[in-house]
N, C-alpha and C positions, 0 to 999 in steps of 0.2 A: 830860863825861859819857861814860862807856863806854858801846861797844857790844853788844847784845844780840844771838845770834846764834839762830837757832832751828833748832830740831833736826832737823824734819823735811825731808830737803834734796827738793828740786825742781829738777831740769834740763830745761832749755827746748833742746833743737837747731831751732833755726828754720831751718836753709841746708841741704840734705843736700849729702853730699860727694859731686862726681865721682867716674867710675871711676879709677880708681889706673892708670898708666901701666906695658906691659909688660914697665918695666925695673924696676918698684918690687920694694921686697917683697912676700912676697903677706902677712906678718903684718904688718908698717909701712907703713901709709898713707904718702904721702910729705908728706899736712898732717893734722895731728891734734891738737887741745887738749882738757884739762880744765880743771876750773875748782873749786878748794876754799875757802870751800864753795860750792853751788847756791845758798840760801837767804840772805840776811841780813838782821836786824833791827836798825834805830836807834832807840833812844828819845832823841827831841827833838835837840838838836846833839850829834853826836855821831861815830865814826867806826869803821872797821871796813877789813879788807886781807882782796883775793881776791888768793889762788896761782894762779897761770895756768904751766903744765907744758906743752909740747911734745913732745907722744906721737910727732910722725911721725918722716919720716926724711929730709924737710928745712929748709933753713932759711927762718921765715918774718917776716916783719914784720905787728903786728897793732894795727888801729886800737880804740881804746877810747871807747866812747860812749853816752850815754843814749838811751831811748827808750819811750813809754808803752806798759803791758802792758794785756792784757783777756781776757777767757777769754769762751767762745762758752756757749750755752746749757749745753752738754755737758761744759764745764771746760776745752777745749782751750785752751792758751795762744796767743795773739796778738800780735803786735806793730804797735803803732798809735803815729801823731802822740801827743805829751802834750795837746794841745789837742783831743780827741777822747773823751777820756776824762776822768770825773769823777772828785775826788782821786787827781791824777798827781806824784808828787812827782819827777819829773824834771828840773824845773827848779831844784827845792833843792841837788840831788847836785855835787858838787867832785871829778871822778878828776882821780889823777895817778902814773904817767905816762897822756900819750893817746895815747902809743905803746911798742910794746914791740918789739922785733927776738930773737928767739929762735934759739938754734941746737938741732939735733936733741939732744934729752933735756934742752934746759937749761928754768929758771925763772924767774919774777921775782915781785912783788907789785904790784897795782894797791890806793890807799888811794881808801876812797869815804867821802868826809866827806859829813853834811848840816848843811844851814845855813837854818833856817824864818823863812819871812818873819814878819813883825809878825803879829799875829789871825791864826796859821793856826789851820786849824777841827781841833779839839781830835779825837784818835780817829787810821787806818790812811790813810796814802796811800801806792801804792807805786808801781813803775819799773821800769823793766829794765836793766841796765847791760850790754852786748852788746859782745864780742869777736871784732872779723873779723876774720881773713887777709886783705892783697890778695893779688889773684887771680896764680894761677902758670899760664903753660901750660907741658905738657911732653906733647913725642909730639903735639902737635896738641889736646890735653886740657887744657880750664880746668878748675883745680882752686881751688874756696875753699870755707873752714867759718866758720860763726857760734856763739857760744855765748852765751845768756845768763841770768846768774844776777839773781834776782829779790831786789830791794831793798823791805824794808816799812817806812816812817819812821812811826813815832807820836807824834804831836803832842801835848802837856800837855793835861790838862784833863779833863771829865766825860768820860767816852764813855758812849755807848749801844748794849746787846745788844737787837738783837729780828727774829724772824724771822717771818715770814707764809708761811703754805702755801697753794697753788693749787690748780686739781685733778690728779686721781689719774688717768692711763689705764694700761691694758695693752699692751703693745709688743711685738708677736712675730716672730722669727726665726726661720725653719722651724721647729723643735719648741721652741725657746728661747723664754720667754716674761720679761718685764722688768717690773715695776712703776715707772713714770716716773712723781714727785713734782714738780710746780713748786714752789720755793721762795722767796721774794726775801727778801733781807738788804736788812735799814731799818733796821738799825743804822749805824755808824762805826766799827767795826771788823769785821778780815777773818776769819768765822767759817769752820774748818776742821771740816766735816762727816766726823768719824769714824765707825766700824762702830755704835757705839752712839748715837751723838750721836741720831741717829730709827730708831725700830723700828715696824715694822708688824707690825699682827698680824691673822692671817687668820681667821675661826670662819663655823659655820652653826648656826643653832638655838642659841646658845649656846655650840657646844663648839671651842675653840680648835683648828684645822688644823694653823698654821704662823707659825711667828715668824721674821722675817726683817729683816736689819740691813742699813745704809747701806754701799753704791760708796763709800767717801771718797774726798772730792774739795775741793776750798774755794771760798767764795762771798764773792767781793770786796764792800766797802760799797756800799751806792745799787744793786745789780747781784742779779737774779734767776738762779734757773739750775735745772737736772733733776738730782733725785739718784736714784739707780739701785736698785731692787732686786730680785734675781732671783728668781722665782718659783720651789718646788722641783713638778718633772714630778707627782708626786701629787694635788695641787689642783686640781681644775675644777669650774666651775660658776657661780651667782649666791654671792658674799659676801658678810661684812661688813668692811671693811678699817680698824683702831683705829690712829691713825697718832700717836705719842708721841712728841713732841720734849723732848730732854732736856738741850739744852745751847743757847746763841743765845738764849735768854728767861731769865729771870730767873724761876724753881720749876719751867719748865717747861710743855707744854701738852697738851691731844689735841685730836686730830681726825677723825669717824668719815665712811667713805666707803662707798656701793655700788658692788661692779665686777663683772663676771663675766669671769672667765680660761678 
């Protein structure tokens, strides 16, 4: 089975780099990787190669490894035990090479097979597959970087969409005001919340204020989270907030809320 690769990429920098030593360049890091692409998707066994590129300006050796991902209320990515996390498909994944030794500007390809055990549970589990540098010192300066591209395996079988809303509050930042949605994902697959995917709509007495779309962000299976939407400076007062989900359910749903901003 081929692999499916999805479009939307996502780059996870988990390590921030040292300062750069004051013999480097000041445009060349002396450790610097990409990784093409960010994203990738397996359907069922299957397989898929990241390009790993050596941006800096020396030379590095870099270990290749899995490790379980999770996003915080807010979408930030994580990096956690697979044992920590529910549907971690980390254990399924097969790289090779597990190591890479790169000279400055050169390339290679790491191949990430999966391979699902008997009865896995049909629907999204995903991973991280994470590319270190060991560490360099130079000038007295430890330098290492981490990269890692985010693996989503799905398993054969029924899945299920369905999303549940929590409540609504108002969030302000000096004059910045937010509308934070709790949402949790009780499906088995990983719904990615686009600008339109939920709209809120603001009115008083009837008459519609302000229409306002989703922070996109994604919300991993079994796993709740806030999706974001800003309020524009015009509106204040008591509302009525019409909250429309339009993708993660099946026809879709609303949900009407009181808030005052």
């Amino acid at each position: 089975m081929t692999a499916r690769v999805i479009g939307a990429s996502l780059v996870v920098l988990l390590l921030a780099l040292a300062p750069a030593s004051a013999g480097a360049s000041a445009t060349r890091p002396p450790v610097a990787l990409t990784a093409t692409p960010a994203h990738v998707g397996l359907a069922g066994n299957a397989r898929a190669s990241v390009r790993i590129v050596n941006t800096g300006s020396a030379r590095v050796v870099v270990d290749v490894r899995t490790a379980g991902f999770a996003l915080d209320l807010r979408g930030r990515p994580r990096i956690v035990k697979a044992s920590e996390v529910r549907r971690s498909a980390a254990t399924w994944l097969r790289l090779r090479p597990r190591m890479l030794v790169l000279a400055p500007g050169a390339a290679s390809s790491v191949s990430i097979a999966s391979r699902l055990p008997r009865r896995a549970e049909p629907g999204d589990h995903d991973a991280l597959v994470l590319f270190t540098t060991r560490q360099r010192v130079q000038d007295g300066v430890a330098v290492r970087m981490r990269v890692g591209v985010v693996v989503v395996v799905r398993a054969p079988g029924a899945v299920v969409r369905r999303l549940e809303l929590g409540g609504l509050r108002v969030a302000r930042s000096g004059r910045v005001r937010t509308l934070e949605l709790v949402v949790a994902n009780r499906g088995t697959v990983t719904e990615s919340v686009t600008r339109d995917a939920i709209v809120v709509t603001l009115s008083r007495s009837g008459r519609r204020l302000a229409r306002l779309t989703a922070v996109p962000r994604t919300l991993r299976p079994g796993t709740r989270g806030v999706v974001q939407f800003r309020c524009p400076a015009r509106v204040s007062g008591a509302l009525r907030a019409s909250v429309e989900v339009r993708s993660g359910a099946p026809g879709g749903f609303r949900r009407t809320y009181r808030i005052r901003v």
